[in-house]
GUGUMAR-43893 format. One record per residue (C-alpha): y, z, x; residue in three letters. Coordinates in pm, 1 decimal, m for minus. Layout:
<atoms>
ATOM         yy         zz         xx   vexti
ATOM          Y          Z          X     ALA
...
</atoms>
This chain:
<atoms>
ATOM         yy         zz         xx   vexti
ATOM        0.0        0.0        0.0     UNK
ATOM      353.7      m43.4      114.2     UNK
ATOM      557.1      286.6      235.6     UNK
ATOM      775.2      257.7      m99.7     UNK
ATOM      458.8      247.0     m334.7     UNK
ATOM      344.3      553.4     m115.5     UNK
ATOM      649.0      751.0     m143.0     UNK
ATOM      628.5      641.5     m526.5     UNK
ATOM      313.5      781.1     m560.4     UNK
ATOM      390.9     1151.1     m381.0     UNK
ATOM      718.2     1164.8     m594.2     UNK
ATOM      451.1     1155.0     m858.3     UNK
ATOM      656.3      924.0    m1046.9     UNK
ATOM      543.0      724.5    m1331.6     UNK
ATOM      708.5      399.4    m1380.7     UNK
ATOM      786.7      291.5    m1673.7     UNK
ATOM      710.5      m94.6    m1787.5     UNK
ATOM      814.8     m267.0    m2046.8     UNK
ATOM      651.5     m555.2    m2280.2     UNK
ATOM      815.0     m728.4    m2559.8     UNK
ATOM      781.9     m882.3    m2900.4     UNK
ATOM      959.9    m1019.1    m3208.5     UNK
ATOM     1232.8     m875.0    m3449.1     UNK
ATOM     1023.3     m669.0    m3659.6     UNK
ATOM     1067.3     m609.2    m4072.7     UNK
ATOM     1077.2     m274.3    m4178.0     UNK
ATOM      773.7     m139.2    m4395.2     UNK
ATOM      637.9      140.9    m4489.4     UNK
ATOM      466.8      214.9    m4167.8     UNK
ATOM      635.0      m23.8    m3940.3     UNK
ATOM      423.3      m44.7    m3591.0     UNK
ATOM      602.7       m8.7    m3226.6     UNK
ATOM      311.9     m228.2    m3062.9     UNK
ATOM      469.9     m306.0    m2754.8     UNK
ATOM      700.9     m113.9    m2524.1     UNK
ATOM     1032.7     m292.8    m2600.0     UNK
ATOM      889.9     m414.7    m2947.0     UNK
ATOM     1195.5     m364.3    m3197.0     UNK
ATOM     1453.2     m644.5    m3131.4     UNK
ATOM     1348.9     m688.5    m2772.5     UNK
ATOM     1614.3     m454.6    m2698.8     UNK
ATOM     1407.8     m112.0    m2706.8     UNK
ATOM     1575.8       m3.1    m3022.9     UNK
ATOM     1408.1       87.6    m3338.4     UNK
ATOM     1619.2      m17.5    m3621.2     UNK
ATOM     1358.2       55.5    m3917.7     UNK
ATOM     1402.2      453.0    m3810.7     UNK
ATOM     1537.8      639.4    m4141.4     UNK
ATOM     1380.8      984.9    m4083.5     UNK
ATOM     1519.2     1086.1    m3756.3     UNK
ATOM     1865.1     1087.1    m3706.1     UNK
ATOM     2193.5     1246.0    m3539.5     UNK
ATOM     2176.2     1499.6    m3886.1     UNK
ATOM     1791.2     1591.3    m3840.7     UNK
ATOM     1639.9     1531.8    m3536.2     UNK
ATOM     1731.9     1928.0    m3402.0     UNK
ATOM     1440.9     2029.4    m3617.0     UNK
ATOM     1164.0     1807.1    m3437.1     UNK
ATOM      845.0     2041.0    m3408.2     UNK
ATOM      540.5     1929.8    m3233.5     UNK
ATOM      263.1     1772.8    m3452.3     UNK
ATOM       m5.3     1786.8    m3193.5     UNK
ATOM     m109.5     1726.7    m2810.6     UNK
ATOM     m400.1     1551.4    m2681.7     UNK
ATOM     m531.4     1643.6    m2305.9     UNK
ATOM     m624.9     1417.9    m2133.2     UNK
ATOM     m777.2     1508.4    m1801.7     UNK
ATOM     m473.7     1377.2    m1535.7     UNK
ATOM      m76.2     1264.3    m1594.9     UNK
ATOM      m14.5     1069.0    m1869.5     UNK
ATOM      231.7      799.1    m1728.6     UNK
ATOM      182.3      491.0    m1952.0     UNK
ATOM      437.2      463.6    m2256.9     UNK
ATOM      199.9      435.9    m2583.3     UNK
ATOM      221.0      212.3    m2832.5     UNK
ATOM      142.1      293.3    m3233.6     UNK
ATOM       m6.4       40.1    m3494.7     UNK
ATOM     m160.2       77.1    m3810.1     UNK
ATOM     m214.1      490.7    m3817.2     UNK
ATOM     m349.0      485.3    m3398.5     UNK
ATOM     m125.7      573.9    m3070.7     UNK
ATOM     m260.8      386.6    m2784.9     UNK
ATOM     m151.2      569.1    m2441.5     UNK
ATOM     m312.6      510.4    m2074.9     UNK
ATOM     m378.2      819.8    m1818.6     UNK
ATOM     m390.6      875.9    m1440.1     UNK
ATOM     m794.8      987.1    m1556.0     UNK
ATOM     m856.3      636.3    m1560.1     UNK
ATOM     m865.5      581.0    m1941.0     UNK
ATOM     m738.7      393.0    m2185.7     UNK
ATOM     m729.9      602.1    m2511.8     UNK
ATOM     m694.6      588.0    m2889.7     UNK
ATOM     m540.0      886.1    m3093.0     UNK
ATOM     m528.5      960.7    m3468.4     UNK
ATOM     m133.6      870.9    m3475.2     UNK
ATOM     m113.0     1219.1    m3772.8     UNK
ATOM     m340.9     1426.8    m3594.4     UNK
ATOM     m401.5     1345.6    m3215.5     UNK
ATOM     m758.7     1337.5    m3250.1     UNK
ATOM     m934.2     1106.0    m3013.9     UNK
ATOM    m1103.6      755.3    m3198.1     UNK
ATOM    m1238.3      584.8    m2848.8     UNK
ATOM    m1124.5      568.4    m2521.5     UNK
ATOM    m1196.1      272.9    m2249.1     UNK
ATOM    m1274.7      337.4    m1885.4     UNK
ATOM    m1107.3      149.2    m1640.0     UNK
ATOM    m1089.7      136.4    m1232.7     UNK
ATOM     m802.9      346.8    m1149.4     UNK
ATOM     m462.0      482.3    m1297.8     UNK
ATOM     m291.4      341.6    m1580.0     UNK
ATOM       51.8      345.5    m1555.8     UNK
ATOM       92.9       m7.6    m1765.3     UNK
ATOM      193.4       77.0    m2150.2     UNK
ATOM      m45.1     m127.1    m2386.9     UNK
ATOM       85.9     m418.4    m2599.6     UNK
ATOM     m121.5     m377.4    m2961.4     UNK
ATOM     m107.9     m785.2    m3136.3     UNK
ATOM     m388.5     m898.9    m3385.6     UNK
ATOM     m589.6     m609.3    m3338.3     UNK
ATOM     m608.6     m646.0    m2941.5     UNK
ATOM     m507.2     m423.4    m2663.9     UNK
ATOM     m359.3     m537.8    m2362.0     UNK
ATOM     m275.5     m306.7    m2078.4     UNK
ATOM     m325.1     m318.7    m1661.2     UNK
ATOM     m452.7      m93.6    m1436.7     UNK
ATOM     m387.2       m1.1    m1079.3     UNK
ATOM     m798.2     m140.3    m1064.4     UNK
ATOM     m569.3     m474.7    m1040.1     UNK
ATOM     m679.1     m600.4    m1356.1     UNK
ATOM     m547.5     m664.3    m1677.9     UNK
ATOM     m766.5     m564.4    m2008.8     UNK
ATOM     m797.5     m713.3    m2362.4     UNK
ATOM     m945.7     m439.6    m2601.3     UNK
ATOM    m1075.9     m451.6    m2963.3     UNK
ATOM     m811.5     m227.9    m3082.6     UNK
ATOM    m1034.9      m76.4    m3342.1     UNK
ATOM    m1356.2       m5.6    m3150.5     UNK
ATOM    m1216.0       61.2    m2762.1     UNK
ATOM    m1515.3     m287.1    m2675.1     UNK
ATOM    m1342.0     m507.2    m2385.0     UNK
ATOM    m1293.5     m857.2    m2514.4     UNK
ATOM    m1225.1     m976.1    m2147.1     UNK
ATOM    m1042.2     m874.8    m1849.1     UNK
ATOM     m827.6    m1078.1    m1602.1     UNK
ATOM     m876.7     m998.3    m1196.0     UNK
ATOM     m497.0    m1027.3     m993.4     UNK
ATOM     m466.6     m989.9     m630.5     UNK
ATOM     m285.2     m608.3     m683.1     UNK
ATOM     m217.6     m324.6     m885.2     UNK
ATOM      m98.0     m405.6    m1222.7     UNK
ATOM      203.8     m162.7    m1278.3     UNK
ATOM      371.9     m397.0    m1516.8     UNK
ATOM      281.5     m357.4    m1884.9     UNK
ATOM      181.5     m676.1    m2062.1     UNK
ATOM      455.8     m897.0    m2264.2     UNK
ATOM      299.0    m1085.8    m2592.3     UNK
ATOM      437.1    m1416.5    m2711.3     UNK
ATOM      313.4    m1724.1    m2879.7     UNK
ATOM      m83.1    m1676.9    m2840.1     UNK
ATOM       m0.9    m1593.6    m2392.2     UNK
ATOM      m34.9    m1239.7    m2205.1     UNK
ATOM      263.3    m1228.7    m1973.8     UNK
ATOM      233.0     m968.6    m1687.5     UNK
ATOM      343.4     m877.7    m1338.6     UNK
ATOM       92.9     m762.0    m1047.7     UNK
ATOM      205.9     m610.0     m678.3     UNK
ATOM       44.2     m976.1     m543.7     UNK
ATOM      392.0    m1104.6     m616.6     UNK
ATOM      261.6    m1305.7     m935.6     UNK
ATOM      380.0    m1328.5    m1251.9     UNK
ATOM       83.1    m1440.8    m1476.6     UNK
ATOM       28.5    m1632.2    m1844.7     UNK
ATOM     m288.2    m1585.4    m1972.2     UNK
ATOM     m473.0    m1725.1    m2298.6     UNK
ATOM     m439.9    m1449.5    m2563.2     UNK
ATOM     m765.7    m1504.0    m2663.3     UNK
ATOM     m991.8    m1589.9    m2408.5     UNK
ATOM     m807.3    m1446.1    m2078.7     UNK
ATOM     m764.8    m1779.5    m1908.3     UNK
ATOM     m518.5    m1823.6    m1681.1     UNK
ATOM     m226.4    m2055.8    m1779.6     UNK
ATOM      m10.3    m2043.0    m1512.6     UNK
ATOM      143.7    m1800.7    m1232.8     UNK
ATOM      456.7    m1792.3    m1066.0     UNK
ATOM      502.4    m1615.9     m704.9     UNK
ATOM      768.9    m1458.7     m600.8     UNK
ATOM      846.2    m1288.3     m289.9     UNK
ATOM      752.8     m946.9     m332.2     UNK
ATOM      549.7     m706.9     m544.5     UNK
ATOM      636.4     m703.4     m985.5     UNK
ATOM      625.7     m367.2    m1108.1     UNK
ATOM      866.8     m457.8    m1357.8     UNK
ATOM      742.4     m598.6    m1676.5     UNK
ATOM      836.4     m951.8    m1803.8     UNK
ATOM     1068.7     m966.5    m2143.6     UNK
ATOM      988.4    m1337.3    m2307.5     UNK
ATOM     1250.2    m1416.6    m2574.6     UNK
ATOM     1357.0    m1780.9    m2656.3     UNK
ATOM     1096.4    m1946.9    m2444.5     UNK
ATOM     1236.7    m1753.7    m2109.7     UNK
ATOM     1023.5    m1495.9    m1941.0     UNK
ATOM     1270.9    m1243.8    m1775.3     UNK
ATOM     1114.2    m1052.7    m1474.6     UNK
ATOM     1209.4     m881.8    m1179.8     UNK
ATOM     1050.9     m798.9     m834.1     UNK
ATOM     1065.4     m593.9     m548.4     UNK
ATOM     1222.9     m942.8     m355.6     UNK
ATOM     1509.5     m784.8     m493.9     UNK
ATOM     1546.7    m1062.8     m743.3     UNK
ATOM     1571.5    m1151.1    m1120.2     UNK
ATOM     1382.9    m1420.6    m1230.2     UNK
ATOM     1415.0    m1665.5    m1522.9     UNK
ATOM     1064.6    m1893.2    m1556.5     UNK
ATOM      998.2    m2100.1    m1825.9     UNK
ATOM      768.2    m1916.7    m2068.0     UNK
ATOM      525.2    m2215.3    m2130.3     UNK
ATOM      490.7    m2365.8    m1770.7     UNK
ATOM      641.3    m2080.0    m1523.9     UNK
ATOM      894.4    m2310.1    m1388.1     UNK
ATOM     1206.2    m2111.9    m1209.3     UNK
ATOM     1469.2    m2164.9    m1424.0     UNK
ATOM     1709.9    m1952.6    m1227.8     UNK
ATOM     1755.7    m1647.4    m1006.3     UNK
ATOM     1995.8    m1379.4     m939.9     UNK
ATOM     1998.0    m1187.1     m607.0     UNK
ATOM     2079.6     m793.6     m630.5     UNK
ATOM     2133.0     m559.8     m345.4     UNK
ATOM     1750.3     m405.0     m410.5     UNK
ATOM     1438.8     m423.2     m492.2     UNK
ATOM     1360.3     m438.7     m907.6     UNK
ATOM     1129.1     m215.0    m1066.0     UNK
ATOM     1334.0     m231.7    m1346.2     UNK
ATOM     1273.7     m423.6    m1651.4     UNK
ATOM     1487.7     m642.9    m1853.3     UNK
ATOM     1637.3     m570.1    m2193.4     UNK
ATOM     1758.3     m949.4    m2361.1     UNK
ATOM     2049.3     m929.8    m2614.1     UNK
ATOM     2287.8    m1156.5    m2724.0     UNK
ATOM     2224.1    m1404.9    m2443.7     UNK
ATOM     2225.4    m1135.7    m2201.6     UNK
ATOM     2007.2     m986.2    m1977.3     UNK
ATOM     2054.5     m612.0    m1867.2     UNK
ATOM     1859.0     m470.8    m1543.9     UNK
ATOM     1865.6     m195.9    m1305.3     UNK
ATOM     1837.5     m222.2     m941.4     UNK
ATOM     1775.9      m16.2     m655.1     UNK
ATOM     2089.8      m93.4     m468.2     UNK
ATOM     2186.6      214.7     m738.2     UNK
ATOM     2338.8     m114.8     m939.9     UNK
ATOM     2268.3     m164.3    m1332.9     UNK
ATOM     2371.0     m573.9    m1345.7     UNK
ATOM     2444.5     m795.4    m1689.1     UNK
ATOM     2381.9    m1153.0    m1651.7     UNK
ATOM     2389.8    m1466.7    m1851.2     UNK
ATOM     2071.3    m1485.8    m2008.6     UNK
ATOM     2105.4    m1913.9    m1956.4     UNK
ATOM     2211.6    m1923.6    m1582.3     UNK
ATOM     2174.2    m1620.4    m1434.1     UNK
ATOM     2561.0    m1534.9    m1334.8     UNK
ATOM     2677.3    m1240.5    m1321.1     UNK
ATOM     2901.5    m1065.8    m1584.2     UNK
ATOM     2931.3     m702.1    m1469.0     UNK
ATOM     2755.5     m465.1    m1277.9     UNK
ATOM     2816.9      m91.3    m1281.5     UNK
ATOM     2713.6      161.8     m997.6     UNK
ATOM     2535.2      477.4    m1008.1     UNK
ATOM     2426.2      759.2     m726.3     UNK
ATOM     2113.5      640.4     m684.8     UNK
ATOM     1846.3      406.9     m766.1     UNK
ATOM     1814.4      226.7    m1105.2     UNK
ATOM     1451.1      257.0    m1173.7     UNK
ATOM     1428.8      308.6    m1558.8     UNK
ATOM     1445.6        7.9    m1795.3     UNK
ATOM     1765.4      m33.0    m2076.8     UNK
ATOM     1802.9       19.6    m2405.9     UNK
ATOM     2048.9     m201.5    m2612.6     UNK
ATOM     2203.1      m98.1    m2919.1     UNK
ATOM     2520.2      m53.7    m3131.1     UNK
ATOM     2698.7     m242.5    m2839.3     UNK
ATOM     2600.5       18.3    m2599.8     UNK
ATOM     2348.2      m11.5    m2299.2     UNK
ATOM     2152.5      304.5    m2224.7     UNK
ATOM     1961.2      351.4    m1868.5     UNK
ATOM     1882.3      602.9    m1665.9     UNK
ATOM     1930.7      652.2    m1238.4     UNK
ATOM     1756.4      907.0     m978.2     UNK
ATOM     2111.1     1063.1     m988.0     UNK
ATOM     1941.6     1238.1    m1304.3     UNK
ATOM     2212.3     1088.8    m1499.8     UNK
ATOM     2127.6      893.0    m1888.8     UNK
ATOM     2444.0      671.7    m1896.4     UNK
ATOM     2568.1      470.1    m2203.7     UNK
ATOM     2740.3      168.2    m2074.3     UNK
ATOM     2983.4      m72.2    m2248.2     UNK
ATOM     2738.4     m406.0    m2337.4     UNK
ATOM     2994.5     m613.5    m2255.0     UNK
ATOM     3217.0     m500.7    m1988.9     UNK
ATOM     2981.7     m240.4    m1827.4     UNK
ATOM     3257.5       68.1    m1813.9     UNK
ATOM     3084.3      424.6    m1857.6     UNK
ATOM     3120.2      522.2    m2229.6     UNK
ATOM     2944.1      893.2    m2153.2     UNK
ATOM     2658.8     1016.7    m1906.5     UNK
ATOM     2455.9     1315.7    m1956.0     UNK
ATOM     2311.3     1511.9    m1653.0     UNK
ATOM     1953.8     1631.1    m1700.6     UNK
ATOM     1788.8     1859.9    m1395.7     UNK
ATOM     1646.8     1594.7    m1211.4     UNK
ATOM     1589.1     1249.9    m1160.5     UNK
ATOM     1536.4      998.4    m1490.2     UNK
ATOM     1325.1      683.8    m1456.4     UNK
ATOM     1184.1      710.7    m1824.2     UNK
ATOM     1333.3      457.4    m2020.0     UNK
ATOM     1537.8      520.1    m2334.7     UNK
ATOM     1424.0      450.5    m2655.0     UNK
ATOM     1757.3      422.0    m2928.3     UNK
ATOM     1653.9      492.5    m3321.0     UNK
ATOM     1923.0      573.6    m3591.5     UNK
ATOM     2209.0      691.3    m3350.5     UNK
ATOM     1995.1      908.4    m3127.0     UNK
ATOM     1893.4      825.5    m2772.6     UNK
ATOM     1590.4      984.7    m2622.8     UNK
ATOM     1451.7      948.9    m2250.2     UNK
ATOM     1235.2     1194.9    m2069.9     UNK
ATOM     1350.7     1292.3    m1672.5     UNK
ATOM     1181.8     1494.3    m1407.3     UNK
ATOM     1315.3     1880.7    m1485.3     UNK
ATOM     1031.3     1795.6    m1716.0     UNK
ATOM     1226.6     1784.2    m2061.1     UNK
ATOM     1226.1     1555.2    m2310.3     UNK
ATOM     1625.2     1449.0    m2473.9     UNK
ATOM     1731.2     1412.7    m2798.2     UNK
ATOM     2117.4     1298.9    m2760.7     UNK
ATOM     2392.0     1184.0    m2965.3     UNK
ATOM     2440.0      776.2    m2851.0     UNK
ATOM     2772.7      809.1    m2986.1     UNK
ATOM     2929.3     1124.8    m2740.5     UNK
ATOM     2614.2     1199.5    m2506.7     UNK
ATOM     2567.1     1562.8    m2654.9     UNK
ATOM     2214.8     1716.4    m2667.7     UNK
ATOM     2067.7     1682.4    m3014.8     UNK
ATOM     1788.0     1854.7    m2897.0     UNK
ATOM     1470.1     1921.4    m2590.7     UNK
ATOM     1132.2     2018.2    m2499.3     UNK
ATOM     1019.7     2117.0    m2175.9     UNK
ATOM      675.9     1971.4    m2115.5     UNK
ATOM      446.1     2147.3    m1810.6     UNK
ATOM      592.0     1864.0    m1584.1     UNK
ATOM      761.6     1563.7    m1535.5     UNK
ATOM      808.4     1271.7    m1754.9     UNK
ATOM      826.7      939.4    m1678.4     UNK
ATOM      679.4      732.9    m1915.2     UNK
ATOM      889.6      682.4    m2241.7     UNK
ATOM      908.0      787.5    m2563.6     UNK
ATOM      886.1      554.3    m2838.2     UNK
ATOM     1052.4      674.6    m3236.2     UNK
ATOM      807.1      529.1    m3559.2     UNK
ATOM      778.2      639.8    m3897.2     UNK
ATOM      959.3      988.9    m3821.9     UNK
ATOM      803.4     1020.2    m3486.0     UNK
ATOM      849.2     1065.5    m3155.8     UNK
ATOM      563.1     1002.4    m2907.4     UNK
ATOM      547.6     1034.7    m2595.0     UNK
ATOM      349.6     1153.2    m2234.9     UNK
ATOM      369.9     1355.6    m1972.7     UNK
ATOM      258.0     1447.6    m1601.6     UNK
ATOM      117.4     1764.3    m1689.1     UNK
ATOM     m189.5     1525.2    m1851.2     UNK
ATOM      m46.8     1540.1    m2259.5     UNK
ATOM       51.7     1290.7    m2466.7     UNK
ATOM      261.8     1486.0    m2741.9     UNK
ATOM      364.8     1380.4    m3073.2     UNK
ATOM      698.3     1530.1    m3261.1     UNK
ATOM      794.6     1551.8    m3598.1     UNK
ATOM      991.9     1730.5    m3916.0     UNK
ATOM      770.5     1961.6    m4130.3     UNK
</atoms>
């Protein structure tokens, strides 16, 4: 492994990856199936339960131990939250009670967060393969071998699997059958996880560049340079793309060409993945700051300091912002002003992200749980 992915590892940090899908109509029990599912923009729109009003009175519904960290970011469809675990596993919970319904074995850690489309599973694993999953029964429907760990979490879009692996590729695979379609490589490991939206795959990589490939044949479409290398993952919104860097840089570009429109600085490294909503852009930085940025001009519109560094991503519902961070909490704030809403200190870090469904919060955490909140 490279010295980064080793100091990575004894931070014990859990990156989290992004996949995308479609703008989603709200029902009764609308699904968050991928990581940046709602609007492609890691907001949940179709949230009515929790809001700036009621979220103070969140009380935990259950836990589920697994038996190491839980750093993937689950997904929830159709009554089941899929998370992965540093213990190897793929699992399946009872999304009202926590109760385990299968759980798949793979090679090594799973820091990937599952994509759940026509009753399939998708997620990597640091084994360096990506899995398809009958998301009823746990059975593998087939599994596709890179040349490195996949950190990135798979990216669903018109019947093709888009993923990154630390080879440097960027893959398309057959839905269905696992085939590959293309790859693209670029000149460094992809941790960060591809966002497909108009026919452009958005990626970045530790080259220290953005890419734009064509979503049906991989072909570059453009690039944008950044002082660092890109673990980040791109949020797409209104013909923008929003990334963080680790030049300490989060950058907004022209989703079309690639230029640059603003960029705005933080302490430290720009690990975690953005949010876009209500205008705003929400990201966190290893300062251990959660900063709500301007969407178009990129000036600070509040930060909030948690106890240590953030690289969970936010996830935006109903005027509430929530992100885990190191000190080990979990945050609740107002996306408006930045003030805590509310908090839960978990037995240790978190680093994967929360996602907000059908009154719900879910998330996981290094101390091995994945944890769901709700009101009574």
């Amino acid at each position: 492994m490279k010295p980064v992915r080793i100091l990575v590892l004894i931070l014990g940090t859990c990156f989290a990856s992004v996949a995308w899908g479609q703008q989603t109509t709200c029902t009764a029990h609308t699904p968050w199936a991928e990581f940046h599912r709602y609007s492609m923009q890691r907001s949940n729109p179709c949230e009515k339960v929790l809001n700036v009003n009621s979220v103070a009175k969140l009380e935990l519904k259950w836990s589920y131990a697994a038996i190491a960290e839980v750093c993937s970011s689950p997904a929830v469809v159709n009554g089941v939250v899929y998370v992965g675990s540093d213990d190897y596993n793929v699992y399946a919970l009872n999304a009202g009670t926590g109760a385990k319904l299968w759980s798949f074995p793979t090679g090594y850690y799973i820091y990937s967060s599952p994509a759940v489309v026509n009753g399939v599973v998708y997620v990597g694993s640091f084994d360096h393969n990506l899995y398809a999953l009958n998301a009823s029964t746990g059975a593998k429907l087939w599994s596709y071998t890179t040349g490195g760990v996949v950190y990135s979490a798979p990216a669903v879009a018109n019947g093709m699997v888009y993923v990154g692996s630390e080879d440097g590729k960027m893959y398309a695979l057959n839905a269905k059958t696992g085939a590959e379609l293309w790859s693209y490589t670029t000149g460094g490991s992809i941790d960060s996880s591809p966002a497909v939206v108009n026919g452009v795959a958005y990626v970045g990589s530790d080259d220290k560049n953005v890419y734009a490939l064509n979503a049906s044949t991989g072909a570059k479409l453009w690039s944008y340079s950044t002082g660092g290398e890109v673990y980040s993952s791109p949020a797409v919104a209104n013909g923008v793309v929003y990334i963080g860097s680790k030049d300490n840089k989060v950058y907004a570009l022209n989703a079309k060409t690639g230029a640059k429109l603003w960029k705005h600085a933080t302490a430290s490294w720009v690990y975690s993945s953005p949010a876009v909503a209500n205008g705003a852009v929400y990201v966190g930085s290893y300062d251990g700051n959660v900063y709500a940025l301007n969407a178009k001009t990129g000036s600070k519109l509040w930060s909030y300091a948690t106890g240590n560094l953030v690289e969970s991503s936010p996830a935006v519902a109903d005027g509430v912002v929530y992100v885990g961070s190191h000190d080990h909490n979990v945050y609740a704030l107002d996306a408006k002003t930045g003030a805590k809403l509310w908090s839960y200190a978990t037995g240790s870090y978190v680093d994967g992200s929360p996602i907000v469904a059908n009154g719900v919060v879910y998330f996981g955490s290094a101390d091995g749980n994945a944890y769901a909140f709700g009101l009574k």
